[in-house]
N, C-alpha and C positions, 0 to 999 in steps of 0.2 A: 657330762657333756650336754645331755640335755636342759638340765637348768642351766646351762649357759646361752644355749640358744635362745630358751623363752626368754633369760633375761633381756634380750636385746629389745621384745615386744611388748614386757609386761608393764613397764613403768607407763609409757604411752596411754595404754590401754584400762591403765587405773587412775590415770589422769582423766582419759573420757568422762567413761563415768563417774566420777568423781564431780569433775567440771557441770557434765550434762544431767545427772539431777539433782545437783543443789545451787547451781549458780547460773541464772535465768540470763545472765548476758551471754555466756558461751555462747559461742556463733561456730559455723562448722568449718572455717577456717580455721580459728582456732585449733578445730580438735585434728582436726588434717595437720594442722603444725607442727600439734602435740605428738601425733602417731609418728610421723616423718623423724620429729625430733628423735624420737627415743631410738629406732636403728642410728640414725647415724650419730647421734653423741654413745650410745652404746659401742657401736663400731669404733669410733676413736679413740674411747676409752682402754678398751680391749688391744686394740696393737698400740697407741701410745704410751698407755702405763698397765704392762703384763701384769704386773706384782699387785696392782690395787685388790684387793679380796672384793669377792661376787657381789656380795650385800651393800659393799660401802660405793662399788659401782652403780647398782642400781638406783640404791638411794639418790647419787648427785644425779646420776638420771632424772629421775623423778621430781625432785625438785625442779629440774632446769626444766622440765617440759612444763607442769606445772605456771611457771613462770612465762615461759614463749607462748600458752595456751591465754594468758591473761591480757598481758600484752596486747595478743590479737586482736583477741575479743575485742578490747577497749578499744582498742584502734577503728573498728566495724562501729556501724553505725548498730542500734539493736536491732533483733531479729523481727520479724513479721510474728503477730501472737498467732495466725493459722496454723505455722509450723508445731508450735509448741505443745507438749502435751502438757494435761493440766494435773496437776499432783497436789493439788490443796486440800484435795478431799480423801487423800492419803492418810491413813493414820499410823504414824511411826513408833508410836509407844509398846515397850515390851514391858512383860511381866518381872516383878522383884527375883523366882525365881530363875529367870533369864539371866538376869543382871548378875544375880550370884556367879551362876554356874561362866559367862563366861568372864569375868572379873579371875578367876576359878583359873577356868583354860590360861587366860593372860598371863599370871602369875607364875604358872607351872612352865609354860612357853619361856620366859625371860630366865626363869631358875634353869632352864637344860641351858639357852642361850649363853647364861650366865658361866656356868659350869664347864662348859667344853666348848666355849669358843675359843 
């Protein structure tokens, strides 16, 4: 019961961030779209097709905000650079055995996925 409810939040909410630090046009309509979208295409989902399994709901969730998020954006003029925070001088690089270990995790994750969906 409870991952049913975060789902209705979650897809939204991985769109934000998503959106808002890797793609510098996201405007905050957009992401208000995005959050708004995911209850209520989540909510329709949920009472118009009972039977769709949890994951495969979120998923088109995700997608569709995703997309209502870009849309926006584009739609919006760009944003003012004061707003923005600046991440260029971020350094995103992880280590080989990082990379191992969660390549590692992934693998295992998709074999349970795999096995007993």
């Amino acid at each position: 019961m409870a991952q049913e409810f975060t789902g209705f939040f979650t897809p939204g909410i991985c769109v934000i961030f998503l959106l808002g630090m890797f793609w510098e046009r996201c405007t905050a309509v957009g992401a208000m779209a995005a959050a708004v979208a995911s209850v209520l295409l989540s909510g329709a989902l949920y009472l118009g097709r009972p039977s769709l399994p949890f994951m495969d709901r979120v998923g088109l969730v995700f997608v569709a905000c995703f997309g209502v998020a870009i849309v926006l954006s584009l739609l919006q003029g760009p944003r003012e650079s004061a707003l923005r925070v600046d991440l260029k001088q971020v350094d995103y690089s992880t280590s080989v055995g990082f990379n191992v270990a969660a390549l590692a995790v992934t693998a295992i994750l998709a074999g349970v996925y795999a096995a007993w969906w």
